[in-house]
Structure formats: C-alpha cells, structure tokens
C-alpha positions, 0 to 999 in steps of 0.5 A: 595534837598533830606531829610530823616524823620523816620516815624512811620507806623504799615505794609507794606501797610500803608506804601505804601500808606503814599508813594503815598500820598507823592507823590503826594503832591505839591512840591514833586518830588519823595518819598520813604517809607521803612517800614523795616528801617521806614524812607521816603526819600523825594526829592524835587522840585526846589525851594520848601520849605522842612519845609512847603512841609513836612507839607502838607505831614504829612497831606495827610498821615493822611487821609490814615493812621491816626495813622501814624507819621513822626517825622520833 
C-alpha cells in the first residue's frame, strides 16, 4: 500500500534525511521525500499497519530534524 503525507521541512538536506530516516523504519518498504511539493510518499510493507508505521517514522524524523512535521 502507498500513502502520501504533506510534511513540513525547512531545505533540501533536512529532507533527505527525514527520507533516510523513513526508510529505514520497520515496516517501510520504500519512501520518498520531495522538498519542492513538500509531500513523503510511503509504500508499505505487506501486512503492515500504515496509522502505527506512520508513528514510528515521525519519530525517527524528529531525531534528525526535530522541527520537522508530517501532518497524518
């Protein structure tokens, strides 16, 4: 299953690093951050919970980027 969320990021490298950070939470199987449309595109895993998933990416964002958001 893909989702798209509109996030809130000040540049480009804070962007890609909120995308690494997606990317590497459990239950993701790929993410894409677009800092010019300000929207993370989040494919999920098989089976996986989008709303719990989605929680656990917010917060391995925040530690790389604490003034970040993505609106759920």
């Amino acid at each position: 299953m893909k989702k798209s969320y509109k996030i809130e990021v000040d540049c480009a490298n804070c962007a890609n690093k909120m995308e690494q950070a997606a990317k590497s939470t459990e239950g993701v199987k790929d993410a894409v951050v677009n800092f010019m449309t300000l929207k993370m595109n989040v494919e999920f895993e098989e089976g996986a919970d989008p709303k719990a998933v989605m929680q656990q990416v917010r917060k391995a964002c925040k530690k790389v980027e604490d003034d970040c958001e993505i609106y759920l």
